[in-house]
N, C-alpha and C positions, 0 to 999 in steps of 0.2 A: 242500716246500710254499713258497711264495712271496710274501711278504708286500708288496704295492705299493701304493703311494698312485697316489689315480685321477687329482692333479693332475701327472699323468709321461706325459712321449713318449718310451718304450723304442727306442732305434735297431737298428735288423735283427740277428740273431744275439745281441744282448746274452744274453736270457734259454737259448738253448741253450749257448753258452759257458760262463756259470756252472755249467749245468745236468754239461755236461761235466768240467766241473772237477770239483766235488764230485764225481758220481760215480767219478774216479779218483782218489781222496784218503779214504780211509776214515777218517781222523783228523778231518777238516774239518765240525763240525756246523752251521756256518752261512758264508756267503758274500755277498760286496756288492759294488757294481759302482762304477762312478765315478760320480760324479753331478753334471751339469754345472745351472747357473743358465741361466734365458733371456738374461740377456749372456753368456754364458759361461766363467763365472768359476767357481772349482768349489766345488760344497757341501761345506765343511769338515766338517761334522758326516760326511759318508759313511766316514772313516777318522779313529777319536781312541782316545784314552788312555781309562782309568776314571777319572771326576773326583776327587780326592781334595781333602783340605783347603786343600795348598797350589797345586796346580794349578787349582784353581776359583779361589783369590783373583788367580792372576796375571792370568785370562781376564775376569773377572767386569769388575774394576780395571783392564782395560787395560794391565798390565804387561805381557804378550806382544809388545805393539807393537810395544815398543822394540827398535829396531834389534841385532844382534848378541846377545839377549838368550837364552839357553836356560834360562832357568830355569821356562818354560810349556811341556810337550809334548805338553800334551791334544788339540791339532789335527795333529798330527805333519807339522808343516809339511815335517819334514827329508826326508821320502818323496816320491820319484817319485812323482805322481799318474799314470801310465802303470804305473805296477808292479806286481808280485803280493807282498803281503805278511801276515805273521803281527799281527792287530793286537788289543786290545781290546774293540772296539766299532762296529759298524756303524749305521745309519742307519733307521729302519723305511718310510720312503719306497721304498726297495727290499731284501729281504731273503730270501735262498733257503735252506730252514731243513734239516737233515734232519730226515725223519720220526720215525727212530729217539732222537735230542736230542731232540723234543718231548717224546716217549714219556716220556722221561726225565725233566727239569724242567718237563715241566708247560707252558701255555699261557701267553699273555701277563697279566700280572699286572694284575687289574683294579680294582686301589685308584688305580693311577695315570688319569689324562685327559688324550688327547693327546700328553703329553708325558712323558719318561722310561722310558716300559715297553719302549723298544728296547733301551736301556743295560742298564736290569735283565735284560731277558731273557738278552743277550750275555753279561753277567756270570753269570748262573745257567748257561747251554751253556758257557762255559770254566771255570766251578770244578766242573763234571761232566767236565773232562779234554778236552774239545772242543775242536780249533782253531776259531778266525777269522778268514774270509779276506778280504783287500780285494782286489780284481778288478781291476785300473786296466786293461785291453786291453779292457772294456765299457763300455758308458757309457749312462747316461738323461738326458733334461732332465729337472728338476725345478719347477713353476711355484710355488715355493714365498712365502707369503703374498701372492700377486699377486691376492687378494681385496681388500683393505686395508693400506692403510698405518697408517693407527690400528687400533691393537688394542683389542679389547674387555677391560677389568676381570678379566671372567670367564677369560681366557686367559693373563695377564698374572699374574693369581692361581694356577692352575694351571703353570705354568711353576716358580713357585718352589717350590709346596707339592710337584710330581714330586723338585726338588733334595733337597726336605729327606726326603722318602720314600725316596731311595734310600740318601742319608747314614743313615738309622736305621736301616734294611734290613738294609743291605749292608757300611756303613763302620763305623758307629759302633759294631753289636756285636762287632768288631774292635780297638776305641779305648777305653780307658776312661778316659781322660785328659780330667776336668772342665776345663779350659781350653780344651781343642782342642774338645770338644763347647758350652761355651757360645760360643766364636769363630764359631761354624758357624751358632747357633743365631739371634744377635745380626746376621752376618755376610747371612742372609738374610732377616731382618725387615726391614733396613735397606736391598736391594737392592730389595725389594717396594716399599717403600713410595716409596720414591725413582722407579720404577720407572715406577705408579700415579698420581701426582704427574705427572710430564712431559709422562705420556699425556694428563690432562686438559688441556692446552694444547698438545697436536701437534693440526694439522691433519689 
């Protein structure tokens, strides 16, 4: 099954090539292709790590930026984007699921909006034993937010409340360490709101 955002231009053979892959990979329950921007630069989010505490403060904070820096590998920068690799998390802009994973963990999780229910999902298909594949020999463009350059409130809110659903979810019945859950807790009020604030004076 094939999960695609209507805002994509799939280039020729993309979707039978994945389609081919999974089928000869019975380990693979979900697969994703490259996903290029209309300049063509490429959608990071198509191949990333699971967010965890400290990998979210490095992205969040701009600490990835920095030059020579490996302490952020949630965009897995170090990956050939032309490659085939075992990754985390795919992107729901494009996404070829198997049926039989579905079966399995269930649909996409509908407490989230928008945003987030890819990661969670990815993460529910590999702790059922599933691989994840990034596709890099396919490719789509992606027209992503070229509706607006200001975001609306209502998305900007949704964004962080998907962060903090999948940390309760996912991470933090994992974590019982009251510090690391009030950093996280503290960590994304302060990004929202900060966030919310800008937007009201962006153009």
């Amino acid at each position: 099954m094939l999960l695609l955002n209507s805002d994509t231009i799939v280039k020729d053979g993309s979707i039978d090539d994945c389609l081919k892959f999974i089928k000869s990979h019975n380990d693979v329950g979900a697969v994703g292709c490259k996903i290029l921007l209309p300049n063509g630069d490429l959608d990071k989010s198509c191949k990333r790590s699971f967010p965890n505490p400290k990998n979210s403060f490095y992205k969040l904070f701009g600490f990835n930026k920095i030059k020579n820096s490996n302490s952020d590998d949630y965009n897995l920068d170090n990956l050939d984007d032309n490659g085939i690799y075992e990754v985390d998390s795919l992107v729901g802009a494009f996404m070829l699921v198997r049926k039989v994973a579905i079966n399995e963990v269930g649909l996409l999780d509908e407490d989230y909006f928008m945003y987030g229910e890819d990661i969670d999902w990815c993460y529910r298909i590999k702790s059922a034993g599933w691989k994840i594949i990034y596709y890099g020999k396919s490719e789509i463009i992606h027209y992503k937010g070229a509706s607006s350059k200001k975001q609306k409130s209502k998305l900007i809110f949704e964004f962080y409340r998907a962060m903090y659903l999948f940390f309760i979810i996912n991470i933090m019945i994992k974590n019982t360490l009251f510090f690391t859950k009030l950093s996280v807790y503290l960590g994304i009020i302060f990004l929202l709101t900060i966030k919310l604030v800008f937007n009201v004076f962006k153009k």
